[in-house]
C-alpha positions as CSV (number, residue, x, y, z in Angstrom):
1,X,19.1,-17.3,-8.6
2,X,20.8,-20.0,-11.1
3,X,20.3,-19.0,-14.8
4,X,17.9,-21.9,-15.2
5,X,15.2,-20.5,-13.2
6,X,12.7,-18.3,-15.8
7,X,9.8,-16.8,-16.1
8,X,7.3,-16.1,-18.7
9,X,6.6,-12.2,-20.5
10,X,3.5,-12.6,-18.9
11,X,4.7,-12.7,-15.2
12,X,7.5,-9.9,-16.0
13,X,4.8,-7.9,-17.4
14,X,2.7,-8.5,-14.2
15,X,5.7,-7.7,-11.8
16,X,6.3,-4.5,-14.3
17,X,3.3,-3.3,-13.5
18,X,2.9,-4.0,-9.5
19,X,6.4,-2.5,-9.2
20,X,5.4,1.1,-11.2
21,X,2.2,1.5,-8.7
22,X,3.9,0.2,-6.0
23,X,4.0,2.5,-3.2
24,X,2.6,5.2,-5.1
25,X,-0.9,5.4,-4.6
26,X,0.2,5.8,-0.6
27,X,2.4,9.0,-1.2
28,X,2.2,9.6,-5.2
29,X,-0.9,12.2,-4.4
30,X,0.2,14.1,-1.5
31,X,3.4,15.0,-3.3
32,X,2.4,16.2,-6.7
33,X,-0.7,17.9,-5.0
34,X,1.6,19.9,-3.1
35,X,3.6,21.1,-5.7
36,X,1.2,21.7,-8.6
37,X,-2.1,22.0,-6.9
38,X,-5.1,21.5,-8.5
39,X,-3.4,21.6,-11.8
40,X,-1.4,18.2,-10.2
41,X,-3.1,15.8,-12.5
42,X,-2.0,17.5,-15.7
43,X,1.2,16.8,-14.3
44,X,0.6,13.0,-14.0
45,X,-1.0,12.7,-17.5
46,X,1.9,14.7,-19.2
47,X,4.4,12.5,-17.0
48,X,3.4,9.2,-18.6
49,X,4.6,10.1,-22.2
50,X,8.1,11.1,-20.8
51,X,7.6,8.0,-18.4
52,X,7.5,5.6,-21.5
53,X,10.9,7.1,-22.9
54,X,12.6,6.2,-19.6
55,X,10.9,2.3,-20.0
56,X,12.0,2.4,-23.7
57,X,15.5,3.4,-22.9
58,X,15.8,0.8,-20.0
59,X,14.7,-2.1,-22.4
60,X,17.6,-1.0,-25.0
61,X,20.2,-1.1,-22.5
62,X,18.9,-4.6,-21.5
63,X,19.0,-5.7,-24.9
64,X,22.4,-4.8,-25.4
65,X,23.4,-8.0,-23.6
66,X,20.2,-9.4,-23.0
67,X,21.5,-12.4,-20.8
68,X,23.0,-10.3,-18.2
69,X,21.7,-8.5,-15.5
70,X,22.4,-5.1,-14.4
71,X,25.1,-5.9,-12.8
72,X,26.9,-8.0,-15.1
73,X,26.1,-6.0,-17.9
74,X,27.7,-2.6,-16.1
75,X,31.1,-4.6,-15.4
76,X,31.0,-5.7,-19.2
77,X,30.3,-2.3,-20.8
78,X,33.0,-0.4,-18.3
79,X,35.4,-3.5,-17.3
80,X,36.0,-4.3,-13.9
81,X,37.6,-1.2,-12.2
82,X,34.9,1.1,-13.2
83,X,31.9,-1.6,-13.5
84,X,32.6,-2.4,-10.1
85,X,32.5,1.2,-8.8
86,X,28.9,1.7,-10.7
87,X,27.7,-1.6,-9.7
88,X,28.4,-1.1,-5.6
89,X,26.2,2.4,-6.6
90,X,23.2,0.4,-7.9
91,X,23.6,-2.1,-4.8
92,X,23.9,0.5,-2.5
93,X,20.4,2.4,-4.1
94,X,18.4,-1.1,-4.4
95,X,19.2,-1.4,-0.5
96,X,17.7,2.3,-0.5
97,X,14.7,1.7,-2.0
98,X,14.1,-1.5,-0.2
99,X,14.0,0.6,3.1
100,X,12.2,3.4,2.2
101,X,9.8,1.5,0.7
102,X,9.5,-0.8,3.9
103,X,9.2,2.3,6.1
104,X,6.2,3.5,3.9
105,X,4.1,0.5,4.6
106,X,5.2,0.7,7.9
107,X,4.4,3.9,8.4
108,X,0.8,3.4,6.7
109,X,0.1,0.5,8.6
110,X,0.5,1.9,12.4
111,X,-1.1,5.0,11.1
112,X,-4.1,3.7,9.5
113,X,-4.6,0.3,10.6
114,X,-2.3,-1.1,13.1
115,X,-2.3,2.1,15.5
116,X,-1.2,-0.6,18.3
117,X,2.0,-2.3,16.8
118,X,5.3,-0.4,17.8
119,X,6.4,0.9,14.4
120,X,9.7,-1.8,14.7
121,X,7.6,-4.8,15.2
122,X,6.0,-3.8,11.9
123,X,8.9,-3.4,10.1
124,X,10.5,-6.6,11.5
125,X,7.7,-8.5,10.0
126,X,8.0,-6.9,6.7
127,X,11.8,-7.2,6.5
128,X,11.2,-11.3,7.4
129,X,8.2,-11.5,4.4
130,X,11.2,-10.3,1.8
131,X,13.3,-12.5,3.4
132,X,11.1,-15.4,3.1
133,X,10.0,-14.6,-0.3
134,X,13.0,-13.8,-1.5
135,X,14.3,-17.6,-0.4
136,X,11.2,-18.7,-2.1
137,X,13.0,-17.5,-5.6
138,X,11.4,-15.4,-8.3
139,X,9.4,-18.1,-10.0
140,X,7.4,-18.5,-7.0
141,X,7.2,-14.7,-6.0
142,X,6.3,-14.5,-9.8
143,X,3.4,-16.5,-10.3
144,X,2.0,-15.2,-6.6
145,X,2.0,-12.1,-8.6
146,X,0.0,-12.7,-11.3
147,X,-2.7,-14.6,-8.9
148,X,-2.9,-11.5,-6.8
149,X,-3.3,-9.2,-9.4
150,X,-6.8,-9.8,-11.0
151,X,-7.4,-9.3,-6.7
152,X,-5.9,-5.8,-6.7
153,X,-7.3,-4.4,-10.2
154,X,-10.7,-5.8,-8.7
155,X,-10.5,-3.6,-5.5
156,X,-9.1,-0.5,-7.5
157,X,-12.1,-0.5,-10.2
158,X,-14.3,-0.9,-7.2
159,X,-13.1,2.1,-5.8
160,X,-13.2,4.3,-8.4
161,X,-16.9,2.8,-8.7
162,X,-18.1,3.4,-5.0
163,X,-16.2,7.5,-5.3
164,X,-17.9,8.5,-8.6
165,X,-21.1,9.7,-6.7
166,X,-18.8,12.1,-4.3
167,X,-17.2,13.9,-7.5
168,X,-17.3,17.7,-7.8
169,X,-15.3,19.3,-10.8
170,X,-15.2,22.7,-8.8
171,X,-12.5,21.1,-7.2
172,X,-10.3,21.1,-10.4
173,X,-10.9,25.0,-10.8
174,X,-10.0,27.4,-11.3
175,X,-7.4,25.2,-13.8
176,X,-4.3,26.9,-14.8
177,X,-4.1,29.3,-11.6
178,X,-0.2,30.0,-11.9
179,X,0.3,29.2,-15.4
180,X,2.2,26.5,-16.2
181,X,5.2,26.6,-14.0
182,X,3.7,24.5,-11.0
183,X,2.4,21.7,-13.5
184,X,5.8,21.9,-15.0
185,X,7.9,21.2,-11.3
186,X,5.1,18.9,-10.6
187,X,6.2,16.4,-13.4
188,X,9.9,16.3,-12.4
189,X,8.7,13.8,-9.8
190,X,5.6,12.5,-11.4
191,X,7.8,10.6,-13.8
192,X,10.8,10.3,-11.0
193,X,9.1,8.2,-9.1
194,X,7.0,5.8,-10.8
195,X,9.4,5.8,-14.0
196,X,12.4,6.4,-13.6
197,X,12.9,4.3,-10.3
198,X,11.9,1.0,-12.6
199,X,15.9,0.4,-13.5
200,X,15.6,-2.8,-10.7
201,X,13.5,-4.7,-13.4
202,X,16.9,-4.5,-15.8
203,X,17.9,-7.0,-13.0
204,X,15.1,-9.5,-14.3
205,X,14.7,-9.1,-17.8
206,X,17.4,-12.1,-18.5
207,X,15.7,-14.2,-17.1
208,X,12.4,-13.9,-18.8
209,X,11.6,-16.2,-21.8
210,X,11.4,-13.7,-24.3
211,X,8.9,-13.5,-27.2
212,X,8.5,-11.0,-30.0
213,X,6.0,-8.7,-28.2
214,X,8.3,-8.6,-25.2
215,X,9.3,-4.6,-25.4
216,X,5.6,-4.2,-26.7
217,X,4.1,-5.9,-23.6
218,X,6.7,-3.9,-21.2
219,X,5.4,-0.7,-22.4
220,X,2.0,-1.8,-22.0
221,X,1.9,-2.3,-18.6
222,X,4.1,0.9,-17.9
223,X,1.3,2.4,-19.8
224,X,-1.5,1.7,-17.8
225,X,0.3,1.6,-14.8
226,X,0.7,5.0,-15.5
227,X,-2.8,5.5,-16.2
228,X,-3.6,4.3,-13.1
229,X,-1.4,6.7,-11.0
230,X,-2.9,9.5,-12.8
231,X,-6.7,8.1,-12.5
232,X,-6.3,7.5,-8.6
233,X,-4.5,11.2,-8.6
234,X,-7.7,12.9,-10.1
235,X,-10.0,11.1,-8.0
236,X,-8.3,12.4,-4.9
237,X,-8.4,15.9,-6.0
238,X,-12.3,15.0,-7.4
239,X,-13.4,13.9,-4.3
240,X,-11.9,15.1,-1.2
241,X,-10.3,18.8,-3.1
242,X,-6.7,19.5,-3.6
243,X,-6.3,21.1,0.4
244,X,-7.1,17.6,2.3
245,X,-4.6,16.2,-0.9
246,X,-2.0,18.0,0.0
247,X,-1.9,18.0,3.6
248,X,-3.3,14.4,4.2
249,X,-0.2,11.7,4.0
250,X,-2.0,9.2,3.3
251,X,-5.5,10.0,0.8
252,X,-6.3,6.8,0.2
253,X,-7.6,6.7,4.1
254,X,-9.4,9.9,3.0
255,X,-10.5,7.9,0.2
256,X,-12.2,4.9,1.7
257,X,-13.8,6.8,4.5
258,X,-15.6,9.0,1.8
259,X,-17.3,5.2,1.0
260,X,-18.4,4.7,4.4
261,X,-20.5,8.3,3.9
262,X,-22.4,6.7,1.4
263,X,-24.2,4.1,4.0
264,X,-24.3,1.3,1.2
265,X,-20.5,0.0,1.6
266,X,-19.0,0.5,4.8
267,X,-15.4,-0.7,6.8
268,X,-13.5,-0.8,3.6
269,X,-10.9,0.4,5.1
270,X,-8.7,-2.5,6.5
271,X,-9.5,-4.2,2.7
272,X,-7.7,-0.9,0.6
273,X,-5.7,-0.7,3.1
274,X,-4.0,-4.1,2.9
275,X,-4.1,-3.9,-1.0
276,X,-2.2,-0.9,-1.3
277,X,0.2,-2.3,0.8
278,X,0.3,-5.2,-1.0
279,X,1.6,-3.2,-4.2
280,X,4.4,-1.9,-2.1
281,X,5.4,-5.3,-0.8
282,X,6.2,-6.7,-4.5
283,X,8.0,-3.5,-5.6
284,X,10.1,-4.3,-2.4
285,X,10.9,-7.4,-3.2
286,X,11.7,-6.8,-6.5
287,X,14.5,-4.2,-5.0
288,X,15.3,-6.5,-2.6
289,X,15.9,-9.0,-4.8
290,X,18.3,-7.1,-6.9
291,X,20.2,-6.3,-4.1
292,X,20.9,-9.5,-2.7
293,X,20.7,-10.9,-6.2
294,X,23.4,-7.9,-7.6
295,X,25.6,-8.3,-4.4
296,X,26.5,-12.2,-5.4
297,X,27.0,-11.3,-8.5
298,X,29.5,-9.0,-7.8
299,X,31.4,-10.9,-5.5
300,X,31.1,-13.7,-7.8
301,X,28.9,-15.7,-4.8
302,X,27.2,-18.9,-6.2
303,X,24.8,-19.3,-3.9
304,X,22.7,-16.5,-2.8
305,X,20.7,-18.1,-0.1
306,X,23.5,-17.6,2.8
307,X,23.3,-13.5,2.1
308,X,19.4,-13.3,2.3
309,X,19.1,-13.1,6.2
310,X,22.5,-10.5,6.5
311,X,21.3,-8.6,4.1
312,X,17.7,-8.4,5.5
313,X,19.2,-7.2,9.2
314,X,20.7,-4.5,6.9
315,X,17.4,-3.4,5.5
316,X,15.9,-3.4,9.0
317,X,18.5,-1.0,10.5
318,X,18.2,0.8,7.4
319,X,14.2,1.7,8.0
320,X,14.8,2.8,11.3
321,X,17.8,5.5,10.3
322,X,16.2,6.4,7.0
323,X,13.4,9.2,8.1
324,X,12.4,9.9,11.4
325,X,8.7,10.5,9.9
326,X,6.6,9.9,7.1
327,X,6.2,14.2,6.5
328,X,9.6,14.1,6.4
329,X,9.7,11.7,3.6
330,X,7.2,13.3,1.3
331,X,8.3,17.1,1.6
332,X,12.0,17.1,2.6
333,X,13.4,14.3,0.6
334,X,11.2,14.5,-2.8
335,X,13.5,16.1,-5.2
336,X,16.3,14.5,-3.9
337,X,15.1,11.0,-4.8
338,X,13.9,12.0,-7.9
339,X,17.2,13.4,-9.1
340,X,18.9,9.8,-7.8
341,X,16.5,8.0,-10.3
342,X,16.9,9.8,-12.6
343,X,20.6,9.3,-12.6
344,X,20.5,5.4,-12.3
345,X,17.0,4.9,-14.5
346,X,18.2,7.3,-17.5
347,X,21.4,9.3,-17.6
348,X,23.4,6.3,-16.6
349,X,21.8,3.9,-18.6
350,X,22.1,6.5,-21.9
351,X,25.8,6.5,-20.7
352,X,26.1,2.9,-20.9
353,X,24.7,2.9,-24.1
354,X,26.7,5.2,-25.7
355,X,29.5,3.7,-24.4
356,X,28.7,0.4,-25.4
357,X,28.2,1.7,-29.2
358,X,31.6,3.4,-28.8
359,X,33.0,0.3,-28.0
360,X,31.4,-1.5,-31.4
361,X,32.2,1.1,-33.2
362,X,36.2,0.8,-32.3
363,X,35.8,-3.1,-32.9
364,X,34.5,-2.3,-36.3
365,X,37.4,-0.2,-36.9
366,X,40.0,-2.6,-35.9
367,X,38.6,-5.2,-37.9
368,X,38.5,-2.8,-40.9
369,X,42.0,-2.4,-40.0
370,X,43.2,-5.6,-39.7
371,X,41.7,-6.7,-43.0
């Protein structure tokens, strides 16, 4: 993408937003419900607070140089030995992400809606749709975004609307079983996931047309997209109890079958179902973009479109190696993924930053000197 191309705080707001939900309110419950129990929303809630710091710190590394991305901003900070090292790490978790994130949807989909499709044919078609929007450029996928999203908020109040009559709060007791050490493990990857994976918008900040309310807005939308995680994470363990939570892979199938019982609204399904998995498909683009994106800028490529396709075969040999299964995902490879982001969406960036202050301070020195 040429330097020219922008988009407004709104739409980067909008994207901030889709990308923290993202594929979270397919796995976000099962996973904290399994580790903190019924006691797995106070683990949300308290997550968001520590949630924000990570957002805060994020937009104070991108407005150290706030016309470079990621990428450029990594060689600039560390020069081009160790900037390149660091940069091929963030490539190589963008890619990642982009594939586990594909294999979720595709997973959700010939589980829940598509039982039919092969698994590969699924994923083939996703890895084209990035592909395709990605050659559509960001402007484009941005303003897509914000069409969509009044769509998507629509369908989630709605939900929350059609459960409220199947809510017991017996399911929330007894509160505070095991004392505070479950809720305690449980926010390590409540703020892992949604949080601390949202380093891949540091690769689109420079090109938003910034206004004064720009961190203000950021926070905003991590805010409530927080608030959103935690909301659809209590009205799991509400409705359907913290067992079916923890053992279903997928509650928002639990969810929208609870609305059928209620003879008023019924086959909701396919709808919630393609909405949630329309949240996952603009969090991977986002990382998709940044890795193709990244990739040219480190190789110092001008034009990114030739690397879209390559780089999408890679993704789709990716989803296939990645996890043979969706249990495997959730359980086996939890704490693991929430110790990578937190390594690239906070200790590295409060490494960068304290090296770049290093760096100004010695600059202040030798000028002190010189004079």
């Amino acid at each position: 993408m040429s330097k020219r191309f922008r988009i407004s705080v709104r739409q980067v707001t909008v994207l901030t937003f889709l990308c923290l939900i993202g594929d979270m309110l397919l796995i976000y419950p099962t996973i904290i419900t399994h580790i903190a129990h019924q006691d797995a929303w106070i683990s949300s809630i308290l997550s968001i607070p520590l949630g924000l710091v990570i957002i805060y710190v994020l937009i104070r590394v991108h407005e150290l140089y706030p016309n470079l991305s990621l990428i450029e901003a990594i060689r600039k900070i560390l020069g081009p030995v160790f900037g390149t090292i660091l940069s091929c790490w963030y490539l190589f978790y963008f890619l990642m992400n982009t594939a586990f994130n594909a294999r979720e949807v595709g997973d959700f989909l010939t589980s829940q809606l598509l039982v039919e499709t092969p698994l590969r044919i699924l994923l083939a078609m996703e890895v084209a749709l990035l592909v395709f929007t990605v050659l559509s450029g960001i402007e484009a996928f941005s303003r897509v975004s914000e069409m969509l999203l009044t769509v998507y908020v629509f369908i989630f109040c709605g939900l929350i609307l059609a459960l409220l009559p199947q809510i017991h709060l017996s399911n929330l007791q007894p509160s505070l079983e095991n004392g505070m050490g479950p809720i305690s493990k449980g926010i390590v990857p409540a703020t892992a996931m949604p949080f601390a994976g949202m380093s891949v918008m540091l690769m689109v900040f420079p090109y938003v047309n910034k206004h004064a309310h720009f961190r203000k807005d950021v926070l905003l939308a991590s805010l409530i997209g927080g608030f959103l995680i935690s909301v659809f994470l209590l009205l799991s363990l509400l409705v359907i109890g913290p067992f079916v939570t923890n053992y279903s892979p997928y509650i928002s199938s639990a969810l929208t079958t609870k609305i059928n019982e209620l003879n008023y609204i019924t086959r909701v399904e396919s709808l919630v179902t393609l909405t949630w998995a329309l949240a996952a498909y603009f969090k991977g683009v986002l990382f998709f973009y940044a890795f193709t994106f990244g990739t040219t800028q480190l190789f110092r490529i001008s034009n990114i479109r030739p690397f879209v396709i390559p780089a999408g075969a890679l993704v789709f040999g990716m989803t296939i190696l990645i996890s043979p299964n969706v249990f495997y995902y959730v359980r086996a490879l939890v704490y693991p993924l929430a110790a990578w982001n937190y390594t690239n969406g906070l200790i590295i960036p409060l490494l960068l930053w304290g090296v770049y202050l290093c760096k100004q301070k010695w600059k202040q020195r030798q000028n002190i000197s010189k004079n």
